[in-house]
N, C-alpha and C positions, 0 to 999 in steps of 0.2 A: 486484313490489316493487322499488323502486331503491335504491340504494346511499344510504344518508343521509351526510350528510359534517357534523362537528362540527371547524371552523376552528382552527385551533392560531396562524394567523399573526397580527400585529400587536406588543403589549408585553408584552414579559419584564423579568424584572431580569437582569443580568448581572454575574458576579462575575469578577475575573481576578487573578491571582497571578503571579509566575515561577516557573520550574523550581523553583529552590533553596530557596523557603518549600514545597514542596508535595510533597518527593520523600521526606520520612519521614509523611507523612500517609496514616492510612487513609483508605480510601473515603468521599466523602462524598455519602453515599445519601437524605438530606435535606434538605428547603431550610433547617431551623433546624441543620444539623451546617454549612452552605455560610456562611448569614448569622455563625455562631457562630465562624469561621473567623478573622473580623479582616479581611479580605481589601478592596480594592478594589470599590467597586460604580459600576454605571452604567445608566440606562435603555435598553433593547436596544429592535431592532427585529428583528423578523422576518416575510420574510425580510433577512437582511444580512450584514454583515460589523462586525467589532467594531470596526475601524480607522474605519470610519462613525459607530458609536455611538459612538468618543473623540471625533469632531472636533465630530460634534452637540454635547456636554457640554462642550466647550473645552480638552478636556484635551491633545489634539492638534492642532498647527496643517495647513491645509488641504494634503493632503499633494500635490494636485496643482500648487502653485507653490514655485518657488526649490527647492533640494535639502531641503526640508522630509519626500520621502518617505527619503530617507535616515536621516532621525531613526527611523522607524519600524521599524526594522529590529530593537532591543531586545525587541520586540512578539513575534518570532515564536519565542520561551523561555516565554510566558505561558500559563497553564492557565487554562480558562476551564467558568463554570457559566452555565446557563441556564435560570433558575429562571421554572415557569408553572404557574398554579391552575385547571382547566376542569372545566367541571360535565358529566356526560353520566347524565340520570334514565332513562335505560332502554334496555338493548340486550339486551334477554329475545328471541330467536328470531332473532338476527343473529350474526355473523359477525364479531367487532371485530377492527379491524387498522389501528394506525399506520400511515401511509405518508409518510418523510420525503425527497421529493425531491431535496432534498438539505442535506449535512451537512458540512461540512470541519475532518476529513477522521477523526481518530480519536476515536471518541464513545464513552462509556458511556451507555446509559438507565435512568432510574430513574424508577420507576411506584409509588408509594405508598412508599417505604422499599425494592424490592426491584430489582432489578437485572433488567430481561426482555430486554436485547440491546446490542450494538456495531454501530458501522461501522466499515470501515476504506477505503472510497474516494469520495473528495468527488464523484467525475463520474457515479454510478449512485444512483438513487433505491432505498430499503430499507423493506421491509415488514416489522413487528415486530410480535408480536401480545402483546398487554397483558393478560398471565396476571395481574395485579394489580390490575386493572381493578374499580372497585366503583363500583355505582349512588350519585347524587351529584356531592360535591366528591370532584376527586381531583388529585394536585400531580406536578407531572412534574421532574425534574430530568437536565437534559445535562448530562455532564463531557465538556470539550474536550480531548484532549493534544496540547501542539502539534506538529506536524508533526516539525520540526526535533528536536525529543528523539525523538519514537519512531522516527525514523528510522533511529536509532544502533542499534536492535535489528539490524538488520540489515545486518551488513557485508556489503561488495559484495564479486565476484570480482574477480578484477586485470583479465581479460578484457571487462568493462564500462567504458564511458566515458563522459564528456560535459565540457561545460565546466565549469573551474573552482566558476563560482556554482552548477552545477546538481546538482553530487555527490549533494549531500542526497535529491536529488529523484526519482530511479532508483528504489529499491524505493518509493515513496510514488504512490496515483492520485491526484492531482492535476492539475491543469492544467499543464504543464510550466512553461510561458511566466512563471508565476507566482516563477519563482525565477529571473528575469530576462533578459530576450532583449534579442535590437540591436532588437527594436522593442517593448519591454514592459519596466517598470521592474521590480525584487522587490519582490512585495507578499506576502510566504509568509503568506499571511490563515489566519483561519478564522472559523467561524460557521455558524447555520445559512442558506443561504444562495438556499434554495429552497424554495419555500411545505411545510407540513406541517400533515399533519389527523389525526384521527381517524375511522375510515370503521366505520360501521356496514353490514356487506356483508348481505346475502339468502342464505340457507343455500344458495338453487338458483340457481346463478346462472354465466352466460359468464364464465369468466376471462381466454380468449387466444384470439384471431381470425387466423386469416394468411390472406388470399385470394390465389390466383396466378391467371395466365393461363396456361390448357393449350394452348389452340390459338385461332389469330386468321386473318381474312381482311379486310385492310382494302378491297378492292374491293366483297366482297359485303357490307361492314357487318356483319360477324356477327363471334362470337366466344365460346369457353367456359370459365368459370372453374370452381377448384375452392376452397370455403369450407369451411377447418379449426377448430376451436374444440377447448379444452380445457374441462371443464364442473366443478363442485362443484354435488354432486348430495346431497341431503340424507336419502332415501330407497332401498331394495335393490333395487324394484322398477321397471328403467330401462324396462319396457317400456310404464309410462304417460306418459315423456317423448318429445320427440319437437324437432327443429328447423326452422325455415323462414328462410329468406334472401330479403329483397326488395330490388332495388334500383331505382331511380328516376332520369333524367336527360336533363329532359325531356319528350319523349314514348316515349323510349326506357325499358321498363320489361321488368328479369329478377326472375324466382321460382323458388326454391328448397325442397325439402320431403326431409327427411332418412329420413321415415317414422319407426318406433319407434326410438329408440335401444337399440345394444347394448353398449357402453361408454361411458366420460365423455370419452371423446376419438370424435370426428364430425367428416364428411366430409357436404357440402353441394355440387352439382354441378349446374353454371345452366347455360344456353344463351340467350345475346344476341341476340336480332337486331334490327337495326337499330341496331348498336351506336356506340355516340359515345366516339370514342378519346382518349387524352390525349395532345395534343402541345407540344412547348416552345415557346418564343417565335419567331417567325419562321415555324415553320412548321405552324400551326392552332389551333385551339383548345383549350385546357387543361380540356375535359370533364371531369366528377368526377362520379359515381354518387353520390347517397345510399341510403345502404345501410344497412338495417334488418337484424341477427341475432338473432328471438324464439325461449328456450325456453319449449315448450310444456309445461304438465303436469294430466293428463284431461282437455286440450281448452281450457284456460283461459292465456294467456300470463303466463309471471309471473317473466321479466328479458327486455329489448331490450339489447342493445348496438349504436350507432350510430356510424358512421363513415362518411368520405367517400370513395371510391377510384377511382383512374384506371383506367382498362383501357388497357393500352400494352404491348410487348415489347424490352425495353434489348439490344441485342447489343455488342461487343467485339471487332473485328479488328484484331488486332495482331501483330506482329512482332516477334520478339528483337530484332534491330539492324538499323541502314541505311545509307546511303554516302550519298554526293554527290553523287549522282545519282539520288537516292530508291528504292532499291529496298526499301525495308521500308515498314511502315503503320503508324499509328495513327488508327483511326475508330471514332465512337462512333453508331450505326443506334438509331434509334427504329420500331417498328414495321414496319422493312425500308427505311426513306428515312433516308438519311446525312444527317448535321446536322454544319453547320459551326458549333462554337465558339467565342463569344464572352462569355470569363467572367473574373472578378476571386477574387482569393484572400480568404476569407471571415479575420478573426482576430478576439481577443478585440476587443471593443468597451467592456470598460471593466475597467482592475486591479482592483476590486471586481465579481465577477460576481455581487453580489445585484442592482445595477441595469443589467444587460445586459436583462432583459425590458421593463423600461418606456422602454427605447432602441429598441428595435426598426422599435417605428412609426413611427416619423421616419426611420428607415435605409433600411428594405428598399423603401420606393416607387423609391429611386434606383437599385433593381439594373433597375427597367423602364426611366427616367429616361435614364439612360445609356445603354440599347439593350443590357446583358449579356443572355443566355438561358441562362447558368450559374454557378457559385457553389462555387467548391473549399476546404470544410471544413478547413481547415489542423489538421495535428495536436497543433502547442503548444497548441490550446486548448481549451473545454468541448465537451460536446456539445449543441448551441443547444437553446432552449427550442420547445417543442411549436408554439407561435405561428409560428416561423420556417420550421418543415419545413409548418406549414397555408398560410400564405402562397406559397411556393414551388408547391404544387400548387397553387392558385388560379393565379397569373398565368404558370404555364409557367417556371417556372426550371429547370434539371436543377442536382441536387445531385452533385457528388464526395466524398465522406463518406468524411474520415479518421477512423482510427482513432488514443484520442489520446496518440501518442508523437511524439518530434520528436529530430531530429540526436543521435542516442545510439545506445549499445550497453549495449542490457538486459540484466540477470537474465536465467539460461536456468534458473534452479534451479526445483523444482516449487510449491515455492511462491508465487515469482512468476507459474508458467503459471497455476496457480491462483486467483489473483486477477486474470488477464486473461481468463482462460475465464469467469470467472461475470461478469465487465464486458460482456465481449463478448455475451454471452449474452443481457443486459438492453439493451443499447442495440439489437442486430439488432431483439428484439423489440418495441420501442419505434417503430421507423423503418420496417420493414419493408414497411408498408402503403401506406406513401406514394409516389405517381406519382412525387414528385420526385428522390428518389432513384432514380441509374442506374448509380454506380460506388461498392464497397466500397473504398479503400485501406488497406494493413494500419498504414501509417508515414509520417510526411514525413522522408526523407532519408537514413533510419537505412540503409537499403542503401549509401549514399554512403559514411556515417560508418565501415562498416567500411577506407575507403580511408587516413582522416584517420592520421597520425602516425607512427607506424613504415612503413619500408619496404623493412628487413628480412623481416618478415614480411606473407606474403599470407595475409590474414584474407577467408574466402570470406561472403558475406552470406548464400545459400542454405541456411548453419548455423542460422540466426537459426528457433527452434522455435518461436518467439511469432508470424509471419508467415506459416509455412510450415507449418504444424499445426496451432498452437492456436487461433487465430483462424477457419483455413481448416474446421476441424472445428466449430465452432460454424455455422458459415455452411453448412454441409452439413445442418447437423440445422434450423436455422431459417430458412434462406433462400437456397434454390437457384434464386433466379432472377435473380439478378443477376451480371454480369463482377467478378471479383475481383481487384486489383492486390496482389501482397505488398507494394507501398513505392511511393512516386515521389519520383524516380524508379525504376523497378523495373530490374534488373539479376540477371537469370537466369541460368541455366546456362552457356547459350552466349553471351550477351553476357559474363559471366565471362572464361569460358574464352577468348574472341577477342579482347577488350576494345575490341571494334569501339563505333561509334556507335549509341545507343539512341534510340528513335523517339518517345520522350518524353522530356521533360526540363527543369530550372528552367535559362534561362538566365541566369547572374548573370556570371561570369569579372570582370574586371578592373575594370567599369562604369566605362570610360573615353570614347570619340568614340561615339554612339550608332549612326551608320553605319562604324565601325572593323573593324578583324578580325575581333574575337571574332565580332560577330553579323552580319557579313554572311557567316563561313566556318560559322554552325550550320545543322547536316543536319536538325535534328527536325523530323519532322511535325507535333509535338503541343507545345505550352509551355506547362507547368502552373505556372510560377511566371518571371514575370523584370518588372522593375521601376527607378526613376531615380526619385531624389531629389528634392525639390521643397520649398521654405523655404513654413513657413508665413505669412500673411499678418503685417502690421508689428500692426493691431488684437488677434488672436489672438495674438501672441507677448508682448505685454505683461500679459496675464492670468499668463501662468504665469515669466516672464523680471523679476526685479526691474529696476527702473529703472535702475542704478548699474552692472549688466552687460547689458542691454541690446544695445547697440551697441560695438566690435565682438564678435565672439562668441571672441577670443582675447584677453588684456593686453595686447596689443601688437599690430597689425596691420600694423605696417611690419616686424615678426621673424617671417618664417616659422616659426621652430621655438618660440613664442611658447607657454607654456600655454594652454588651454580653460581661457574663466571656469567654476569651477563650477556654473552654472544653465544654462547650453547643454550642458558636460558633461551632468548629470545628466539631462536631458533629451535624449538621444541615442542611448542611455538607458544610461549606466554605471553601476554600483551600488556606486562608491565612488570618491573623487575621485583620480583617476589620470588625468592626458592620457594616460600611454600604453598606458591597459588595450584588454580585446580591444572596446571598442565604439565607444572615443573614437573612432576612424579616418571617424564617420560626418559631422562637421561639417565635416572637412576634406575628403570626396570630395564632401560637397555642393558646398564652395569651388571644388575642381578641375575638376567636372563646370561649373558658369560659366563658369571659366575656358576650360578646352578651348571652348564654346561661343562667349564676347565677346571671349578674350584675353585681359581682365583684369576684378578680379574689383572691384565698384563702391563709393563709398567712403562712402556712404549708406545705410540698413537696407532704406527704401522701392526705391529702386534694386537694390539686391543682390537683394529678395525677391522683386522685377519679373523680373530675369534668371533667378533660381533657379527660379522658376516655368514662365518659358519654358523653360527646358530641359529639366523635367522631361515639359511640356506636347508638345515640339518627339518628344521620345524616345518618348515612349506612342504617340502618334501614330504614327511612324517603324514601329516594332514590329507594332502592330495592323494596318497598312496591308500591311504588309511581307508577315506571312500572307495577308491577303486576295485582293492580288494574283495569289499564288501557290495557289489554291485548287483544292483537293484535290489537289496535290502535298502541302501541308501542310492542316490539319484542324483546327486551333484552337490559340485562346490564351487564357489564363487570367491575366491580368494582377496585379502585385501593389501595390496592392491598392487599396480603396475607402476605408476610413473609419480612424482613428486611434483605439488602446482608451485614451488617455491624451493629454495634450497632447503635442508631440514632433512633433523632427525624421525624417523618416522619407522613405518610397516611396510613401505614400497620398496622394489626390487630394480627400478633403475630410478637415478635422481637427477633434480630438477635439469642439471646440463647432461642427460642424457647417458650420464657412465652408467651400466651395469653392473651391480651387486652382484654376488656369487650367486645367490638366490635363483635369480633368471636361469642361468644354466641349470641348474639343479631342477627348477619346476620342469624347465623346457625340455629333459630325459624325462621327466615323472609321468608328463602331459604328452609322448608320444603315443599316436593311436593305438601301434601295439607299445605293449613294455611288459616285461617279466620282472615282478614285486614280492620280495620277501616280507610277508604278513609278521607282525609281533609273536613270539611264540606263545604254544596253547598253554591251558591251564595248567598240564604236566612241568610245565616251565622248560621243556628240555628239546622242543623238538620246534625247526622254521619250519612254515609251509610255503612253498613258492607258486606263486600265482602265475600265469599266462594271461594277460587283459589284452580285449581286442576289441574298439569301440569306430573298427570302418566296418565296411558292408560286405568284405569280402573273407574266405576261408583263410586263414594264416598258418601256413605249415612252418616248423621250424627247427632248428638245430641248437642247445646251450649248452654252456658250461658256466659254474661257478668257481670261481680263484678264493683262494684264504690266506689274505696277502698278511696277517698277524705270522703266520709260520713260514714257513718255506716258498710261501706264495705258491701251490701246485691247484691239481683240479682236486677238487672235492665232490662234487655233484658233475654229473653232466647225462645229455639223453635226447629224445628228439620231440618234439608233440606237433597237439596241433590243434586251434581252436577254432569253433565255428563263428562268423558275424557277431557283431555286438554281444560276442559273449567272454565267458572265463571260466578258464579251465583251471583245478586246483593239478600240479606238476607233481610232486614229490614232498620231503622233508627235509630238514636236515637238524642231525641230533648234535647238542653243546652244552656244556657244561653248565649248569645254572650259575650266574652271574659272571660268568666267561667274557672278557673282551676281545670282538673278532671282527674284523673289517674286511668284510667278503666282496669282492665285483664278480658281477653278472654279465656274460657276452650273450651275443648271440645272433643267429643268422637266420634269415627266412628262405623259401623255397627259392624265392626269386631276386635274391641276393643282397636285399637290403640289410646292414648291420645295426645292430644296438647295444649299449652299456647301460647296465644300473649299478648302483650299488646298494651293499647294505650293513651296521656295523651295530654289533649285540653290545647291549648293555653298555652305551653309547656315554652315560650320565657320570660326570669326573673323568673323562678320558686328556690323557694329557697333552694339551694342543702342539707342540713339536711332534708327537706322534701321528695324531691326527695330520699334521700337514705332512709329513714323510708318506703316509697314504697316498694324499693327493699327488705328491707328485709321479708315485709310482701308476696311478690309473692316466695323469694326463689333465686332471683337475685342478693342478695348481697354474694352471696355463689362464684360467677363467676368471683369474680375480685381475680385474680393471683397475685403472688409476691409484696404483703403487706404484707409480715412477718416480718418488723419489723428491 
């Protein structure tokens, strides 16, 4: 028998009030006590957000242009009902059980007049079983409370922090980001905001599956796993049941037989051979088992649970801290073969996350697009939808999967642990299964954050119980196979205690000369977040920039100290109109970041957007290359980031409607498996070294030439080589004049015919962008800048 599912998603009526009409009112446990109310109504959708259903109804203007989402802000006082009528004629011999994927963020349920459960966190889906439940019509009613008032239940300790907008946000699961980041507006939403059903379960039936790998041999093809399941078992007598596990991939097929069962919890133990591994992008194939788990019962199957799973083994060597001379590590082994990383920082994709799912598929082709073979789950944001962790084992992505807190100092009280242990609890076992994930992190940041403010006192992060226990002990009961980071950056004991350099780490610092101090003196081997500014295009910024501010993006552009029109403000993303609040400072290091670039910054939008571009474009590049060359002394980078959750000025490489920024092509040559990379010149100042990088599994023979398109445009360099798997070979030199400007491309051909371009241009810093763009059109690069039509 299979789980029936009776659909709860599509139209509701939705009622909403504020605080103050609603806070001497009893419960209102029916839809005629909700309608009877006086209240505000509107056609919902579900899944959604209410901020959606105002603007559907008119009632709200479109909150992604001009500071219109600042209007919305009144919004997050309001109590909200969600009134629905479903019919279910019979669940005689089943199992009924709600399952509301999700909910934001504090619900009551009401089931015929009676009250059968709460949520209290929007990021974990909640199972509720409908003791009120009767064959027929029957009327369900959600009370919303919003975030912002319940929140006050719980004062915080003084030992907690975050920024100003985000107080509220601390005891509440939510999405952090949601109460406004420098790269997310406040949208303190709620709604249901993730499909929800009614599930008619089978009395006997697989509830929970973990498969692990015990032991593996990738030489001989072989390997053994072990299949856990938790069971609801309808009957006393377990020894007419019984389980088998088969999987399939291929011509590669394992089988599994439990024999009789002797509790509802079973253990299934296979042996592969000829087994077909799962490997990330770059280095083989992304295999996936279909994998069948039948209970049997007197010999008759009567539940499958079906999944698809990788057979792989994720390791973690790492080090406390490192020097300047690389003596610590950070590398991340698949299967026993080290993988160089090449990944972008994953964030929300839209301030409404009811339509984060139906964005997906237009997003994630470009994490292969670009050449990434990873994806770091940022912790301001949701835990993505099932779609995204299936995709991901299909095409070879390795996932970094935060957990989701961000730049704070949490609740240590037991009731905060308590609502992260049963979060944590739900999302391990949601995720677990999948190849693509290969790193738990506990936090983004929040190790740092204990450094932020006082410096009087030394606040140790190793306190932090929510990283160091609560999480970690969830992870021990559901899923011991994976490398666990308490935070990233993570900052231990000894790294404390010495306050030496860590071998992971976000490079951001000052984001001034892209080859400046800061990042040509960082030690880390690993860079799991660092990023440059980039204007989106002239067509894209007029969707959401009214006409009237527009151009410049300050009153005055001949006053430096000039206010931010409020529509570039707010889109920068400050969440009240302040130039000098903590986010304004983004329009103006975009300006700066030009400038350092052209020298000065251009007096045109088309112009400025062209330069802002290049430099965002010039800097990823720089960065990405920067590891490569340097390979396995350093070990990857995780760039930030790909895509915009809202329109906005920001570090992303394509924006919120999907144009592409120069950036993209520029990373997507930097990020192909092979690429020929002229390294910064040595300390002689006089001499490039050109690199050969080869990060697939195969010999790559090949043919170059370098162009000096500053002079005559001829060849300068050219020769043949050839480098082994996952390695790099250093090529040649080539000698220039100390502080010479000279914009060289790079061609070149492999054995088997594939071609490539790079480029590369000396002493880059004040170059003058008419020239610069004369380059581009000479390589074919000025073909790549999007939405400049005009």
């Amino acid at each position: 028998m299979k789980t029936r599912k009776i659909s709860l998603n599509g139209s509701w009526e939705l009622y909403y009030a504020p605080n103050e009409a609603v806070a001497e009112l009893k419960p209102l446990s029916t839809a005629d006590m909700v309608r009877a109310a006086g209240f505000e109504s509107v056609a919902a959708e579900v899944p959604g957000n209410f901020e959606l259903d105002l603007h559907r109804a008119g009632i709200i203007l479109d909150p992604y242009f001009g500071t219109n989402i600042w209007d919305t802000e009144k919004y997050e006082y309001y109590h909200l009902w969600y009134l629905k009528t479903f019919v279910c004629e019979d669940f005689e011999g089943t199992a009924p059980m709600f399952v509301f994927e999700g909910i934001d963020t504090f619900a009551e349920i009401w089931l015929n007049g009676k009250k059968i459960g709460e949520t209290d966190n929007m990021l974990v889906p909640f199972e509720i079983e409908p003791t009120s439940l009767r064959a027929g019509e029957n009327e369900l009613v959600i009370h919303i409370t919003p975030a912002m008032i319940a929140a006050r239940r719980y004062p915080a300790a003084f030992s907690t922090s975050a920024m100003k907008y985000n107080a509220g946000s601390l005891y509440v699961r939510k999405a952090p980001s949601q109460y406004g980041w420098d790269i997310m507006p406040r949208a303190v939403s709620a709604g249901i905001w993730r499909p929800a059903a009614l599930e008619l379960r089978p009395l006997d039936r697989i509830d929970d599956v973990f498969i692990a790998v015990d032991s593996y041999n990738v030489e001989k093809a072989e390997a053994n796993i072990s299949v856990d399941c938790n069971l609801s078992i309808s009957r006393d007598d377990l020894s007419r049941y019984r389980l088998t596990v088969k999987g399939t991939c291929g011509d590669s097929v394992f089988n599994g037989d439990s024999g009789r069962l002797w509790h509802t919890s079973a253990r299934v133990c296979a042996h592969i051979g000829s087994a077909k591994f799962w490997w990330p992008r770059n280095y083989g194939d992304p295999s996936l088992y279909d994998v069948d788990v039948t209970l049997w019962r007197d010999g008759e199957a009567v539940f499958t649970k079906s999944l698809r799973y990788g057979v792989r083994h994720v390791e973690l060597i790492r080090t406390s801290t490192t020097d300047k001379i690389g003596s610590g590590e950070f590398l991340i082994k698949i299967n026993g073969q080290r993988i160089f990383v090449l990944g972008t920082n994953w964030v929300p994709i839209d301030a409404y996350h009811s339509r984060d799912r139906e964005r997906l598929p237009k997003i994630l082709p470009m994490l292969c697009d670009i050449g990434c073979n990873a994806v770091r789950m940022w912790g301001g944001n949701v835990y993505e939808d099932d779609y995204f962790y299936d995709w991901c084992d299909e095409h070879g992505i390795l996932i970094w999967q935060d957990f989701a807190m961000a730049c704070a100092r949490y609740p240590q009280d037991k009731l905060f642990c308590r609502l992260l242990s049963l979060e944590a609890e739900k999302v391990i076992k949601r995720l677990r299964n999948h190849a693509c994930l290969c790193i738990w992190a506990g936090d983004n940041e929040c190790d740092q954050s204990y450094f932020w403010g006082s410096r009087l006192y030394r606040l140790n992060p190793n306190d932090n119980v929510l990283t160091r226990k609560v999480i970690p002990d969830q992870l021990r009961m559901h899923d011991y196979t994976r490398p666990y980071l308490p935070s990233s950056p993570y900052v231990d004991e000894e790294a404390f205690r010495t306050g030496a350099p860590i071998p992971e780490d976000h490079l951001w610092g000052p984001r001034d000369y892209f080859k400046g101090e800061f990042y040509g003196a960082a030690v880390a081997h690993f860079a799991s977040e660092t990023g440059y500014h980039g204007c989106p295009s002239p067509d894209s910024l007029k969707k959401f920039i009214s006409p009237e501010q527009l151009w410049h993006w300050t009153e005055d552009r001949t006053d430096p100290n000039s206010k931010i029109r409020p529509d570039w403000l707010c889109h920068s993303a400050m969440m009240e109109n302040d130039s000098g609040g903590p986010y304004s400072y983004r329009n103006r290091l975009m300006s700066n970041q030009v400038k350092t670039l052209f020298g000065v910054e251009p007096t045109t939008l088309e112009m400025y957007a062209r330069a802002s571009q290049i430099s965002q474009a010039e800097a990823k590049k720089f960065f990405i290359e920067r590891f490569r060359v340097t390979k396995w002394r350093r070990t990857g980078i995780i760039w930030w980031n790909l895509i915009d959750g809202w329109p906005q000025i920001s570090d992303a490489v394509v924006d919120w409607y999907g144009t592409k920024k120069l950036a993209y092509h520029y990373i997507r040559r930097s990020q192909n498996p092979f690429q020929l990379i002229f390294a910064e010149p040595e300390l002689d100042g006089a001499r490039l070294p050109l690199f050969a990088v080869n990060d697939s599994r195969e010999t790559v023979s090949f043919g170059y030439e370098v162009l000096d398109l500053t002079g005559s445009g001829g060849v300068v360099m050219s020769g043949e080589g050839s480098v082994e798997p996952d390695g790099i070979v250093r090529l040649d030199g080539y000698r220039i004049a100390r502080g010479e400007k000279r914009f060289y491309l790079i061609k070149w051909k492999t054995a088997d015919g594939a071609c490539g371009v790079n480029h590369y241009m000396s002493n880059i810093r004040d170059i003058d962008l008419d020239e610069y763009l004369g380059y581009m059109k000479v390589c074919g690069f000025d073909a790549e800048f999007e939405g400049f039509g005009g």
